[in-house]
Each structure stands twice: as C-alpha cells, then as structure tokens.
N, CA, C and O atoms as a Tripos MOL2 file, in Angstrom:
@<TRIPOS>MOLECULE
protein
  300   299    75     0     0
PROTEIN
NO_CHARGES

@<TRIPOS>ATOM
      1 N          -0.0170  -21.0840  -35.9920 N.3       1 UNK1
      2 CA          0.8410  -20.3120  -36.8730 C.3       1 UNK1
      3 C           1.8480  -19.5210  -36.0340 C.2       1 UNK1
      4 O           1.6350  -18.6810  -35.1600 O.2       1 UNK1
      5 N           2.9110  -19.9640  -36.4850 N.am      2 UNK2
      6 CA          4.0400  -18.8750  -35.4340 C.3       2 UNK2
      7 C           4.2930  -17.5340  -36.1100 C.2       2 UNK2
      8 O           4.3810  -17.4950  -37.3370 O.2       2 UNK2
      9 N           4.4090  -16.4900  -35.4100 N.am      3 UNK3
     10 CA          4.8000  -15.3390  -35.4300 C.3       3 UNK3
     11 C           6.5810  -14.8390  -35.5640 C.2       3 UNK3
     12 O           7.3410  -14.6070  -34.6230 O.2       3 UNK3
     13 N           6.9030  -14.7770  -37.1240 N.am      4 UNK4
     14 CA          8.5660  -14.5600  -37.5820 C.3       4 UNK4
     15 C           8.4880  -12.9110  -37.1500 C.2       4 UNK4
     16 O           7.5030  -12.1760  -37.0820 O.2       4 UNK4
     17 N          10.1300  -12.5920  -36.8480 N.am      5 UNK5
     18 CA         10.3650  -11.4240  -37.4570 C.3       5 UNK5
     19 C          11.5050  -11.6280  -38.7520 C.2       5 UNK5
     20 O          12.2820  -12.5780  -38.8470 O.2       5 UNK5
     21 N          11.3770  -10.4100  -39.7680 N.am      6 UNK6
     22 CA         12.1490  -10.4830  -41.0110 C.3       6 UNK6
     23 C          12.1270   -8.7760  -41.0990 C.2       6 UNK6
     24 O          11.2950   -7.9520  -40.7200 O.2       6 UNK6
     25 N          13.7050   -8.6250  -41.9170 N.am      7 UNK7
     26 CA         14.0340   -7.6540  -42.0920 C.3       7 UNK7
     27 C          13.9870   -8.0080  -43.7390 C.2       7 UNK7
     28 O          14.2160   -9.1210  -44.2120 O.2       7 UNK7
     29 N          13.7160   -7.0780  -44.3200 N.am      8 UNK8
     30 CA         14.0050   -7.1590  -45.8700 C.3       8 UNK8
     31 C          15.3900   -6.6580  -46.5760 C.2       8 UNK8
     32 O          16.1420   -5.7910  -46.1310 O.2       8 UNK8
     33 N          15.5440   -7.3830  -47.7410 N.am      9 UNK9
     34 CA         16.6530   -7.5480  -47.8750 C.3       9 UNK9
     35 C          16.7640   -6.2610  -49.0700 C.2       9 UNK9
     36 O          17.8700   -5.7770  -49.3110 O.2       9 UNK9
     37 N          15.9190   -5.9240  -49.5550 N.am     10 UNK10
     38 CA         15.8110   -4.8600  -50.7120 C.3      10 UNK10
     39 C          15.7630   -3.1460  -50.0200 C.2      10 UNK10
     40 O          16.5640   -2.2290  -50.1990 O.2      10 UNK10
     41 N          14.1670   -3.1920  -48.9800 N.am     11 UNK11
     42 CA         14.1020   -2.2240  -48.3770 C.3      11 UNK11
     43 C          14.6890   -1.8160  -46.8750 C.2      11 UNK11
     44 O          14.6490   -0.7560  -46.2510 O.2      11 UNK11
     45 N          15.2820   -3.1920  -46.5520 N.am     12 UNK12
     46 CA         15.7210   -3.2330  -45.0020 C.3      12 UNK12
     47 C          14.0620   -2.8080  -43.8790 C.2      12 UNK12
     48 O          14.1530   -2.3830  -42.7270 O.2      12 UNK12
     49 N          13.1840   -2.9770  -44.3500 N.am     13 UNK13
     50 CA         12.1180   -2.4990  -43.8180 C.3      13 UNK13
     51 C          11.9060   -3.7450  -42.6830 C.2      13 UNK13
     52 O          12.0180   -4.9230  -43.0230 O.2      13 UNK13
     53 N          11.5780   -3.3280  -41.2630 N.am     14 UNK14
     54 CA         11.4970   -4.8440  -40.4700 C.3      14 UNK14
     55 C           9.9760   -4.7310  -39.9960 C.2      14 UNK14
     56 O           9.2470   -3.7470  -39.8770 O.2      14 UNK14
     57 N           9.7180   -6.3430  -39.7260 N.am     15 UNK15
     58 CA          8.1480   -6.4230  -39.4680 C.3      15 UNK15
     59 C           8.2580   -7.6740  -39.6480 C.2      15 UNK15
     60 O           9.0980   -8.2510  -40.3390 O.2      15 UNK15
     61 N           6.8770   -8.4060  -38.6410 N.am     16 UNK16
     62 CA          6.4450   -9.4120  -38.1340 C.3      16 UNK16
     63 C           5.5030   -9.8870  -38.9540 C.2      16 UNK16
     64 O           4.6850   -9.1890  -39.5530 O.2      16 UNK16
     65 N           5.6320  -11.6480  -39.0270 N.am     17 UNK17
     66 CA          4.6980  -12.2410  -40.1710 C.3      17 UNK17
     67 C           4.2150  -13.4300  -39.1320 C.2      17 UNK17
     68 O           4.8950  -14.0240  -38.2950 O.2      17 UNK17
     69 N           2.9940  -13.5620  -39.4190 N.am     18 UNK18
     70 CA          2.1600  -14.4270  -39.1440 C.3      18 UNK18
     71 C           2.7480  -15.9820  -40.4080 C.2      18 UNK18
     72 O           3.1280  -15.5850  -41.5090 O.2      18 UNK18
     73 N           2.7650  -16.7870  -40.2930 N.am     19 UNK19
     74 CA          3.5030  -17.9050  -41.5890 C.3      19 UNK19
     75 C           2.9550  -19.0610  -41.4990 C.2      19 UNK19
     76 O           3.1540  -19.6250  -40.4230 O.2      19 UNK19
     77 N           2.2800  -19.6600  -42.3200 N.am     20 UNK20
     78 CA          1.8820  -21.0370  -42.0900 C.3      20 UNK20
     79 C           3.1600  -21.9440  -43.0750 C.2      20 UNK20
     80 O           4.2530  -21.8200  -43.6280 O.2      20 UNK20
     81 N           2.3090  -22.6740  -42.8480 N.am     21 UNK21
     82 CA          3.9140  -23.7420  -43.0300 C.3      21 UNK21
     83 C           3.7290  -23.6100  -45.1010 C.2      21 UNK21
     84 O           4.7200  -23.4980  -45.8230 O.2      21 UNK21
     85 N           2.5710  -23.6520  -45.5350 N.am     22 UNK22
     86 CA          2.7310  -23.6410  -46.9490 C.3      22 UNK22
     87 C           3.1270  -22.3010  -47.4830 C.2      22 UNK22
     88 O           3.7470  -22.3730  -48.5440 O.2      22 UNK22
     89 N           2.9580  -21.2790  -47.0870 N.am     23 UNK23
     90 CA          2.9950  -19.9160  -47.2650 C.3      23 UNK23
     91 C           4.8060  -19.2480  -47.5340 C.2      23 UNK23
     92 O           5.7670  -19.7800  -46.9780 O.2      23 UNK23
     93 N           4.9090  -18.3010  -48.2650 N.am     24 UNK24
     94 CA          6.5430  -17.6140  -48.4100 C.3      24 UNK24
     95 C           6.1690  -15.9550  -47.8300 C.2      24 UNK24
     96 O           5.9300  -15.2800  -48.8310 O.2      24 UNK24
     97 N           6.1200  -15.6120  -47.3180 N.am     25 UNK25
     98 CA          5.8750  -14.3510  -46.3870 C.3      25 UNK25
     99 C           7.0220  -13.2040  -47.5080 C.2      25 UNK25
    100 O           8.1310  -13.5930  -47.8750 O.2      25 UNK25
    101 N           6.4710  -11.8670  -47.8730 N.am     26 UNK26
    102 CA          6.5520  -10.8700  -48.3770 C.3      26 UNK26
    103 C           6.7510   -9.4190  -47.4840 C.2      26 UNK26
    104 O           6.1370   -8.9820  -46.5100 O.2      26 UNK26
    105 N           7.5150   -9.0620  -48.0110 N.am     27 UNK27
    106 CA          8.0970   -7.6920  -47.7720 C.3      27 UNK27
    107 C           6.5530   -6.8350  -47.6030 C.2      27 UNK27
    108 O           5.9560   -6.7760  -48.6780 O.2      27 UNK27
    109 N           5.8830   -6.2250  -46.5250 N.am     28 UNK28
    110 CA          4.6210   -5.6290  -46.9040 C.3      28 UNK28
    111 C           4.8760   -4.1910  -47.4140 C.2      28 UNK28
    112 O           3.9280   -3.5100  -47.8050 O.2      28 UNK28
    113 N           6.1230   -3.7270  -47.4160 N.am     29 UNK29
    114 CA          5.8840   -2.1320  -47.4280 C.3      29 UNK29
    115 C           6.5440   -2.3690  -49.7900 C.2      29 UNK29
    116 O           5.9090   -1.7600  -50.6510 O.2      29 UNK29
    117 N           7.6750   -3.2250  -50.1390 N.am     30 UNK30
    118 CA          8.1270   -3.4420  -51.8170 C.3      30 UNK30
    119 C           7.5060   -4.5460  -51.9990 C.2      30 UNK30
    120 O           7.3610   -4.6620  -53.2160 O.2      30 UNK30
    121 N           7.0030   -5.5310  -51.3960 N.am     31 UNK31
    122 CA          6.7260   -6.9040  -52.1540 C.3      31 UNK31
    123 C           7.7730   -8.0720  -52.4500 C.2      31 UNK31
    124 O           7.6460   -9.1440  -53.0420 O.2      31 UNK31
    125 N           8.9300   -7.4190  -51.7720 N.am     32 UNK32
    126 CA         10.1780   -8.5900  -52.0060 C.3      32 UNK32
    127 C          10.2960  -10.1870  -51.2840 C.2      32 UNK32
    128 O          10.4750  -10.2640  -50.0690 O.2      32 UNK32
    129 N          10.2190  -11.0180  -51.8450 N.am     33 UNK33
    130 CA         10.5090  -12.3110  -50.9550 C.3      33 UNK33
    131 C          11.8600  -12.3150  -50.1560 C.2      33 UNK33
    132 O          12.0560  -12.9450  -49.1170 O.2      33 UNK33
    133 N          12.5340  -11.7140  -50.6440 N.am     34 UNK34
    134 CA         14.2030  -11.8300  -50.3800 C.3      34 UNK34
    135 C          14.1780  -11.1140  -49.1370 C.2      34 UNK34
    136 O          14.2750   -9.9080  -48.9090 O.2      34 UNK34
    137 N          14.0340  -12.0570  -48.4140 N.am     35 UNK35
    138 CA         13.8110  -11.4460  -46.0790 C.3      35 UNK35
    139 C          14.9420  -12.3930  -45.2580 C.2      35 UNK35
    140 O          15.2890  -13.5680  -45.3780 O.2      35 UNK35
    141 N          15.2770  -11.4690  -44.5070 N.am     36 UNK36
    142 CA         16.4440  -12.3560  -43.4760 C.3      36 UNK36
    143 C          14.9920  -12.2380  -42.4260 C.2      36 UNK36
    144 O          14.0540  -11.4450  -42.5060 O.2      36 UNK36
    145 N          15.2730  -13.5080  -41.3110 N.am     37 UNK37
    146 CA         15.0030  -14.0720  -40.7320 C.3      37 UNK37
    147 C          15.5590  -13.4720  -39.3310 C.2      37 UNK37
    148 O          16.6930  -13.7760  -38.9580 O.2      37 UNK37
    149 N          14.5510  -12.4230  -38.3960 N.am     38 UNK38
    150 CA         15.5210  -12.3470  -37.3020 C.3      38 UNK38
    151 C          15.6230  -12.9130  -36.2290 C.2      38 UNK38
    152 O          14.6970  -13.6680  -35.9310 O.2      38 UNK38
    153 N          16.6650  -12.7770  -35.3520 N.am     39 UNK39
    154 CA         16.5020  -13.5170  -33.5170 C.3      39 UNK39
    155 C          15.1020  -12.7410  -32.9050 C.2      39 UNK39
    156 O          15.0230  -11.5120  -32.9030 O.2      39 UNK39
    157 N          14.1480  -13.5080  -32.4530 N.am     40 UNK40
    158 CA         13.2570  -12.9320  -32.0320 C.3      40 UNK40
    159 C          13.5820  -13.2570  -30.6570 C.2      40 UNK40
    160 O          14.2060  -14.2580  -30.3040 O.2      40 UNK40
    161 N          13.0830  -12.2770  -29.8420 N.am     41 UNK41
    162 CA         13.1750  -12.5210  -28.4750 C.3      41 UNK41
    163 C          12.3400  -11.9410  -27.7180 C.2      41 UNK41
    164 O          11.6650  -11.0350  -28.2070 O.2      41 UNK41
    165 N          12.1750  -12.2890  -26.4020 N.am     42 UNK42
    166 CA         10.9040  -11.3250  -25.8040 C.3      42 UNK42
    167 C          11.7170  -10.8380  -24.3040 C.2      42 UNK42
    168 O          12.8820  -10.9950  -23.9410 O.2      42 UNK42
    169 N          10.7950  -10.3310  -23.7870 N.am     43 UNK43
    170 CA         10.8820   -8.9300  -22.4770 C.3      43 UNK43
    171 C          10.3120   -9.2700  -21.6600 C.2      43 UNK43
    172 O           9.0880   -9.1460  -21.6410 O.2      43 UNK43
    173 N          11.0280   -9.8480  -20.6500 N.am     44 UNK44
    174 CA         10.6950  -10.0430  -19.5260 C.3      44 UNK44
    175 C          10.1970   -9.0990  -18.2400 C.2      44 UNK44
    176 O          10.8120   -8.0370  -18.3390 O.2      44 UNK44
    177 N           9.4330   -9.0790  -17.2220 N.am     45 UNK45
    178 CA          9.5390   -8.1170  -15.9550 C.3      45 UNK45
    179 C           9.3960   -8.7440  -14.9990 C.2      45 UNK45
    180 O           8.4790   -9.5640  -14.9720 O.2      45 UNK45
    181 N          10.4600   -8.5360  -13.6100 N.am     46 UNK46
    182 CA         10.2550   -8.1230  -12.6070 C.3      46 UNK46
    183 C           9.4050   -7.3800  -11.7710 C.2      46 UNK46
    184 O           9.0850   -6.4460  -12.5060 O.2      46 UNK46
    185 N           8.7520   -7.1840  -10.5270 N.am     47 UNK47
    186 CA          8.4800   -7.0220   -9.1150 C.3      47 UNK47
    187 C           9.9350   -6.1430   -8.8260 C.2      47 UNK47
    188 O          10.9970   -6.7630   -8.8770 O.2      47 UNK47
    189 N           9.9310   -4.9540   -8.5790 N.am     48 UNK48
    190 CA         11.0470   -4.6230   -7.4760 C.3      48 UNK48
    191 C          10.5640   -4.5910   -5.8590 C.2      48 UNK48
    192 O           9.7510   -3.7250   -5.5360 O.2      48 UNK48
    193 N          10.8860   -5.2010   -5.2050 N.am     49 UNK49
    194 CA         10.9550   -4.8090   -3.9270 C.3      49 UNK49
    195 C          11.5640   -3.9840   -3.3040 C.2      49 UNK49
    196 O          12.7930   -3.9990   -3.3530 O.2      49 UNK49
    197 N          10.7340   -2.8200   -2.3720 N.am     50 UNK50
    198 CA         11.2150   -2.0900   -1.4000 C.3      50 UNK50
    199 C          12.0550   -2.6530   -0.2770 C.2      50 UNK50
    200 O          13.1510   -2.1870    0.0360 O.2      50 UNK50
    201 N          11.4530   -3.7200    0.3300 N.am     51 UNK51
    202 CA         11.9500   -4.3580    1.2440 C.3      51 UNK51
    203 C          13.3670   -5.4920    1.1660 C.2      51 UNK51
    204 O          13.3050   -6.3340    0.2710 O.2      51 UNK51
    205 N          14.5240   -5.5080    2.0190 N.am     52 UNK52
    206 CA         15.1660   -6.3110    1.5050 C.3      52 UNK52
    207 C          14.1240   -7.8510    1.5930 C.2      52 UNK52
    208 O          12.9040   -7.7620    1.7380 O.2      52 UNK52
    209 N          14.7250   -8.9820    1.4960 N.am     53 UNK53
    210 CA         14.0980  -10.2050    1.1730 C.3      53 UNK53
    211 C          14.6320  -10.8690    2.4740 C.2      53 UNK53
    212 O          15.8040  -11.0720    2.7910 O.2      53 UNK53
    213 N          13.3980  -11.1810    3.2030 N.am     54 UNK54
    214 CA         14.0510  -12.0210    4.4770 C.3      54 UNK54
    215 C          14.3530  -13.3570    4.5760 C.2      54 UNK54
    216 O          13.5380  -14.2370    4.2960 O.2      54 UNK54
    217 N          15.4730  -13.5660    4.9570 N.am     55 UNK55
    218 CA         15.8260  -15.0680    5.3330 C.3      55 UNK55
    219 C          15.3050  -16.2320    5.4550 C.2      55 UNK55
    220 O          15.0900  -16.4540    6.6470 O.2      55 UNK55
    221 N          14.8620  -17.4630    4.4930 N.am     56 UNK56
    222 CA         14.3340  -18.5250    5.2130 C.3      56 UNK56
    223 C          14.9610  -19.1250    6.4270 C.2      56 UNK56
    224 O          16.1600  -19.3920    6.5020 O.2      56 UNK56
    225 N          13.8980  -19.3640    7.5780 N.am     57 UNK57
    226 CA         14.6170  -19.7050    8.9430 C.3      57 UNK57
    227 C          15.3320  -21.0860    8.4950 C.2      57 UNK57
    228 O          15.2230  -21.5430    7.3570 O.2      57 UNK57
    229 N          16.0710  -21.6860    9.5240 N.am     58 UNK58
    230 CA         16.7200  -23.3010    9.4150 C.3      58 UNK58
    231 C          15.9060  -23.9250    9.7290 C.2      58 UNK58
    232 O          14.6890  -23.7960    9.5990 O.2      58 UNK58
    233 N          16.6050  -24.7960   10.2510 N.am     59 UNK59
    234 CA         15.5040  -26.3640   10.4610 C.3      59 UNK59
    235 C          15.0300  -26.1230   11.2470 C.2      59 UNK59
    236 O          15.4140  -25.2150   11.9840 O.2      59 UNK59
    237 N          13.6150  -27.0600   11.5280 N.am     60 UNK60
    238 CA         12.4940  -26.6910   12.8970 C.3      60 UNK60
    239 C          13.3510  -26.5650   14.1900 C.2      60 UNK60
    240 O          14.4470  -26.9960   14.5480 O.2      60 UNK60
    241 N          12.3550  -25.7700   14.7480 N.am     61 UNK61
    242 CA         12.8300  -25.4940   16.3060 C.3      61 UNK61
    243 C          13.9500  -24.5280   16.0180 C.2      61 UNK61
    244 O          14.6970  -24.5200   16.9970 O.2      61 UNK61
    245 N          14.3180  -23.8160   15.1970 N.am     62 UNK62
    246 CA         15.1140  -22.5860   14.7710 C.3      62 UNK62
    247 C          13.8740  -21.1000   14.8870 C.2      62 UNK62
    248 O          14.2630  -20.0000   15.2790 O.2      62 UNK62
    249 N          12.7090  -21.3100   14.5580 N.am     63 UNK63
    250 CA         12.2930  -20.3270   14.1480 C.3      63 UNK63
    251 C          11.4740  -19.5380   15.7030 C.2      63 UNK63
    252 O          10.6650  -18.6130   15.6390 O.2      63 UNK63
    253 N          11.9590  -20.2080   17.0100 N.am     64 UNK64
    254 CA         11.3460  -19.6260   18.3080 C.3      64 UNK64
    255 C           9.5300  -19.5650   17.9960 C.2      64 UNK64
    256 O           9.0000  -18.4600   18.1080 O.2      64 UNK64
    257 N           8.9100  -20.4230   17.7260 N.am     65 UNK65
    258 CA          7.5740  -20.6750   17.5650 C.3      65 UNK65
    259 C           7.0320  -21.2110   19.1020 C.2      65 UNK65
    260 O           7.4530  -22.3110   19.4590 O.2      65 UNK65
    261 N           6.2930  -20.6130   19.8410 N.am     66 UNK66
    262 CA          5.7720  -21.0430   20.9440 C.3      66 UNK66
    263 C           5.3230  -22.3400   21.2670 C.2      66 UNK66
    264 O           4.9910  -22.6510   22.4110 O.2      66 UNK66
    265 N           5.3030  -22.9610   20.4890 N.am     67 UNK67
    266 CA          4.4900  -24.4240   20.2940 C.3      67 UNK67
    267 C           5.4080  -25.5230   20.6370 C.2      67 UNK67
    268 O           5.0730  -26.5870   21.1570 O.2      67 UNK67
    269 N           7.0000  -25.0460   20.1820 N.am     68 UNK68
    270 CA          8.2390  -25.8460   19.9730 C.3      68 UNK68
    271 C           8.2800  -26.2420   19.2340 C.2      68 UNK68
    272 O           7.1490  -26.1560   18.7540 O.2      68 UNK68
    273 N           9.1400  -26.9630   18.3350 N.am     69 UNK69
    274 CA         10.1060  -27.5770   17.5330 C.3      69 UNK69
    275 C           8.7000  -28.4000   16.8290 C.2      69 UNK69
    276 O           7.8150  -29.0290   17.4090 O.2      69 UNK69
    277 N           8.9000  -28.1030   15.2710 N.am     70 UNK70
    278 CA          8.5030  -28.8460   14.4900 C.3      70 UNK70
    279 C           6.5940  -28.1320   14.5670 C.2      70 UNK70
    280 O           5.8550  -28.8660   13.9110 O.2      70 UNK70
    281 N           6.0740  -27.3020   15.0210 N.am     71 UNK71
    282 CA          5.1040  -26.7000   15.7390 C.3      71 UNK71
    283 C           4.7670  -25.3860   14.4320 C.2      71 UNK71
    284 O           3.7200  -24.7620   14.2570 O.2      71 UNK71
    285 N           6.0400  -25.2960   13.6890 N.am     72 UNK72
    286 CA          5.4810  -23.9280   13.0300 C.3      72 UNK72
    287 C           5.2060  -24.2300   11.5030 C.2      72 UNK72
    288 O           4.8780  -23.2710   10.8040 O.2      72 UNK72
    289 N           5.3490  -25.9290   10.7200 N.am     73 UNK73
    290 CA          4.9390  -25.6830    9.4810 C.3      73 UNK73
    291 C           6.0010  -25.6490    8.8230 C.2      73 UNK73
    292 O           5.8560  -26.5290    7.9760 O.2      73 UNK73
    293 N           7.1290  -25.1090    8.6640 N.am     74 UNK74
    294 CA          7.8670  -24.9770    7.8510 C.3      74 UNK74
    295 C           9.0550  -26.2360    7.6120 C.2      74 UNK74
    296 O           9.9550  -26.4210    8.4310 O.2      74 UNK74
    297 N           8.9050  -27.0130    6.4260 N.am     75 UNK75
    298 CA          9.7310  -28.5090    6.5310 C.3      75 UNK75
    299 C          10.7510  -28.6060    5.8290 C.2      75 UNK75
    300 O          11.4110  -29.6450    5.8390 O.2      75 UNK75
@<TRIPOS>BOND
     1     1     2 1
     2     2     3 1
     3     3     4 2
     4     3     5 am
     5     5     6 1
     6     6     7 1
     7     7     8 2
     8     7     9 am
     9     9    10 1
    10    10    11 1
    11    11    12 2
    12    11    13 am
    13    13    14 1
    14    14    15 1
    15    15    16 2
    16    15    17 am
    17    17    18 1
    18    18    19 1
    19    19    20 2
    20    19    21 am
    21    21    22 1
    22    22    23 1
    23    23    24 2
    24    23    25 am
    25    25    26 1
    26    26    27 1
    27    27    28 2
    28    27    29 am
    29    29    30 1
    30    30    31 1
    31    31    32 2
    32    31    33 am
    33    33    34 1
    34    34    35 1
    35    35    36 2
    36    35    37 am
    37    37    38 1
    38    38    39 1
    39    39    40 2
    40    39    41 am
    41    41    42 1
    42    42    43 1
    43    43    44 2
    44    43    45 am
    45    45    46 1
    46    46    47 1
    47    47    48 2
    48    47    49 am
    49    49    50 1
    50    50    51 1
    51    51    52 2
    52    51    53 am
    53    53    54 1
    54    54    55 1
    55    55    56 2
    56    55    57 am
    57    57    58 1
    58    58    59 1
    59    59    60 2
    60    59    61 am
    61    61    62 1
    62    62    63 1
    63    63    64 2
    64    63    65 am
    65    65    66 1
    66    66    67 1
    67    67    68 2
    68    67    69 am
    69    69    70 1
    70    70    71 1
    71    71    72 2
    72    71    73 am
    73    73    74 1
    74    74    75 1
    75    75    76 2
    76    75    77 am
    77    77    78 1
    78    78    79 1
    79    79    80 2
    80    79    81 am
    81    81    82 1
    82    82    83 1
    83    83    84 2
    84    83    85 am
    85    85    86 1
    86    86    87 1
    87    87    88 2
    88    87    89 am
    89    89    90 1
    90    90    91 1
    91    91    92 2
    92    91    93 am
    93    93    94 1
    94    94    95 1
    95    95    96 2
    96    95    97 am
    97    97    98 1
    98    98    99 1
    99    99   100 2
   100    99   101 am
   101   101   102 1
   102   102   103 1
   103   103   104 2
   104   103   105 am
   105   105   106 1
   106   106   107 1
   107   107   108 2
   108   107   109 am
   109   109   110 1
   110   110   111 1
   111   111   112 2
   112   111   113 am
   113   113   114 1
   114   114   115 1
   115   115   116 2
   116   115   117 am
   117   117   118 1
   118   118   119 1
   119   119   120 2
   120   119   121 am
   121   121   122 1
   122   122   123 1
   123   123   124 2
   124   123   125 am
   125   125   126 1
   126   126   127 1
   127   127   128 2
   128   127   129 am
   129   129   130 1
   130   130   131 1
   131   131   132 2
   132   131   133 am
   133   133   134 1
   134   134   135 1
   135   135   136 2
   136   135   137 am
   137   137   138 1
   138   138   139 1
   139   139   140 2
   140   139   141 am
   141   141   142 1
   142   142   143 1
   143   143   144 2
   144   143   145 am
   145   145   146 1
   146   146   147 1
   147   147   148 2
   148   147   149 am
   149   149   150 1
   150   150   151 1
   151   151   152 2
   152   151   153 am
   153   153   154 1
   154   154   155 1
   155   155   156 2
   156   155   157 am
   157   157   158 1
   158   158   159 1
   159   159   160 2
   160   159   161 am
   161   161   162 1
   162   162   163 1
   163   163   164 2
   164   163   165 am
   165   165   166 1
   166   166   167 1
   167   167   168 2
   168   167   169 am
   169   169   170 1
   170   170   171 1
   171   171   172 2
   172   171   173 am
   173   173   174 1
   174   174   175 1
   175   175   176 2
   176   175   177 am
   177   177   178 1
   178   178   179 1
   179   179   180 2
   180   179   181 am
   181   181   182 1
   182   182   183 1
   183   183   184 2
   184   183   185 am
   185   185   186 1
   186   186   187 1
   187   187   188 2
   188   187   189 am
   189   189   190 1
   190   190   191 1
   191   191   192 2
   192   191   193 am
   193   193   194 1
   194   194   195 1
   195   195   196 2
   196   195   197 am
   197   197   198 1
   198   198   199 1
   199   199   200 2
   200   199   201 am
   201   201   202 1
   202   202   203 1
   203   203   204 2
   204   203   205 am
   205   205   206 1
   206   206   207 1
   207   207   208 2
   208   207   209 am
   209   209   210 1
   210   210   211 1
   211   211   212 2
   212   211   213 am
   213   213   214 1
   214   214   215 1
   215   215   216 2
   216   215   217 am
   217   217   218 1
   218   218   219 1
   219   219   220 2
   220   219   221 am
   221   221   222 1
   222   222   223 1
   223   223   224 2
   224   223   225 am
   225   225   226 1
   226   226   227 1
   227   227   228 2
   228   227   229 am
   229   229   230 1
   230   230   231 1
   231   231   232 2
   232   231   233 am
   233   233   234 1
   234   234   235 1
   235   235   236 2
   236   235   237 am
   237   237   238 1
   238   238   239 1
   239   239   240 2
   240   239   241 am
   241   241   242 1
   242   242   243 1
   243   243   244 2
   244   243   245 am
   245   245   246 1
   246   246   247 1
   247   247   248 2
   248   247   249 am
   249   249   250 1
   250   250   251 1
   251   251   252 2
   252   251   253 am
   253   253   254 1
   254   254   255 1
   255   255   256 2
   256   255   257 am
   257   257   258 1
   258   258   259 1
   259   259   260 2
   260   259   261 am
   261   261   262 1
   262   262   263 1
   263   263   264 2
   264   263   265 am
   265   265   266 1
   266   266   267 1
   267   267   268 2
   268   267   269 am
   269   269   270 1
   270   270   271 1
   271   271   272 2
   272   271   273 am
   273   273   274 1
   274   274   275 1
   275   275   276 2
   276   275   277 am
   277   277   278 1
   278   278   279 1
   279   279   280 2
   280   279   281 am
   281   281   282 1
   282   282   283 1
   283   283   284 2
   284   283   285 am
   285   285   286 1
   286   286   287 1
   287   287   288 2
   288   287   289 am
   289   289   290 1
   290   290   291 1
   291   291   292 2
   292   291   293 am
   293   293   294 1
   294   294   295 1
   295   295   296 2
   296   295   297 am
   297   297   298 1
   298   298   299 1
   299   299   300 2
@<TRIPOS>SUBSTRUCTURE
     1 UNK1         2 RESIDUE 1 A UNK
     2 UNK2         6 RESIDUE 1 A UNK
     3 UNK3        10 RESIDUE 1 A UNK
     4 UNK4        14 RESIDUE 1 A UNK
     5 UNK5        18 RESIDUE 1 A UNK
     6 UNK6        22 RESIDUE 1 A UNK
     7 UNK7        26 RESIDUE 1 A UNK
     8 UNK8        30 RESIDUE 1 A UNK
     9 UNK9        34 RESIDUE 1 A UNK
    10 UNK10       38 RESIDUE 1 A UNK
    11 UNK11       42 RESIDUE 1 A UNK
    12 UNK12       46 RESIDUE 1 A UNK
    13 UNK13       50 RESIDUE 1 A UNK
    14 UNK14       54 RESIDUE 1 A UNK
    15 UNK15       58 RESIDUE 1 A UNK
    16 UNK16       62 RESIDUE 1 A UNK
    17 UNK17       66 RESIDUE 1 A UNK
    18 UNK18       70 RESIDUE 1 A UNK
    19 UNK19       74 RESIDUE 1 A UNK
    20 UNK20       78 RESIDUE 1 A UNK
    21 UNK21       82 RESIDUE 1 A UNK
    22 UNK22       86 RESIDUE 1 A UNK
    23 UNK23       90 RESIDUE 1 A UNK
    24 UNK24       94 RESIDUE 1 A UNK
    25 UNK25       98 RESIDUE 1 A UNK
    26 UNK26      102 RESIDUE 1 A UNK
    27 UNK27      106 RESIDUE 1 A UNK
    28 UNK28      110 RESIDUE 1 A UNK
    29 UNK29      114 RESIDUE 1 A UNK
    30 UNK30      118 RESIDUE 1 A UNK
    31 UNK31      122 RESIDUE 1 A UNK
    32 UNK32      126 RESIDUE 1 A UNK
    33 UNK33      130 RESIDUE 1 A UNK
    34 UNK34      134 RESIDUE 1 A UNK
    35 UNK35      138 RESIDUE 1 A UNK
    36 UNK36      142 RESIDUE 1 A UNK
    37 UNK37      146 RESIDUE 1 A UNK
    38 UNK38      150 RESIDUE 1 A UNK
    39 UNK39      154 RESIDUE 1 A UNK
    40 UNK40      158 RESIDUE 1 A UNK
    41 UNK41      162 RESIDUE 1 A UNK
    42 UNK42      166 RESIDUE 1 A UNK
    43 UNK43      170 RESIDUE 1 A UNK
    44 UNK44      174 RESIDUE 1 A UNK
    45 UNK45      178 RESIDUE 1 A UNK
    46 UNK46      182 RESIDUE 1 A UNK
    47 UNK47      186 RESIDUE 1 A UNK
    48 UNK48      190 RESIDUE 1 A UNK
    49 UNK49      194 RESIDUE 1 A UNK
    50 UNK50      198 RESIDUE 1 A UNK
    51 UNK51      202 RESIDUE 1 A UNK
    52 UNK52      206 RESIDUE 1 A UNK
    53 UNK53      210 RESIDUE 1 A UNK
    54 UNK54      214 RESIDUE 1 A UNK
    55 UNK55      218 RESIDUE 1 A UNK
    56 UNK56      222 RESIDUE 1 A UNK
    57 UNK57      226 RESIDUE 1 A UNK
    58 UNK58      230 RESIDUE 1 A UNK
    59 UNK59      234 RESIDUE 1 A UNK
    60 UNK60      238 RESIDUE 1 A UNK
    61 UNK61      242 RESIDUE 1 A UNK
    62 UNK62      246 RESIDUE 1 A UNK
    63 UNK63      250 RESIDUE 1 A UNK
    64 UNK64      254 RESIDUE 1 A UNK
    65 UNK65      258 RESIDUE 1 A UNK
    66 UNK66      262 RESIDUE 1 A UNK
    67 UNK67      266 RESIDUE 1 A UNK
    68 UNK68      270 RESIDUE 1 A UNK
    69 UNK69      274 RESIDUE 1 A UNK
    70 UNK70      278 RESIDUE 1 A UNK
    71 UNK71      282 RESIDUE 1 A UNK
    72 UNK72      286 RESIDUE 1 A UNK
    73 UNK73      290 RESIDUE 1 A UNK
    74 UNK74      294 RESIDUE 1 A UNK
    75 UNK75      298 RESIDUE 1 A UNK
C-alpha cells in the first residue's frame, strides 16, 4: 500500500493516507472526498566533513609505495 499526501479541498486540512488500490481516501479531520493529491517528496542527509577530502593518487607507481609500482593496490 503506498503512502499519498492530500490536501483537502473543503478544509485545506493536509495529511497522509495509507490507499489501497480499491479504496477513495477521506478528508480525516470533515469527511470530504474532494482531496488534491500532493508532490510528495523526501529528505535527504549528508555526513559533513571536517576534513577537506583527499585526492585519489594517479596511476600506479604515483603513490611512492616502498614496494614500487603497481605494489600498493590501488587499480
């Protein structure tokens, strides 16, 4: 069952309906069918970092790994 938002069209009252597909979802606060349909959207978050973000090194044998070239893993 997806989760609508609707504003009502009588009371302007807004709120979230649970809806199955046979069902006409109601105004809960007047009882009105007559509901707009809103953009639902959600809220994302971020991590801020303190630190700036360091550089991926270049191609092997860039990153001065004691082993030499191709020695540190990174492909």
């Amino acid at each position: 069952m997806p989760i609508y938002e609707y504003a009502c069209s009588q009371c302007h009252h807004e709120f979230e309906a649970l809806v199955r597909a046979d069902s006409t979802p109601v105004c809960p606060q007047c009882q009105s069918p007559q509901l707009d349909k809103l953009l639902s959207v959600f809220a994302t978050t971020t991590a801020a970092t303190s630190a700036p973000a360091m550089p991926m090194p270049a191609a092997c044998g860039s990153c001065g790994h004691p082993d030499g070239p191709g020695a540190c893993g990174i492909h």
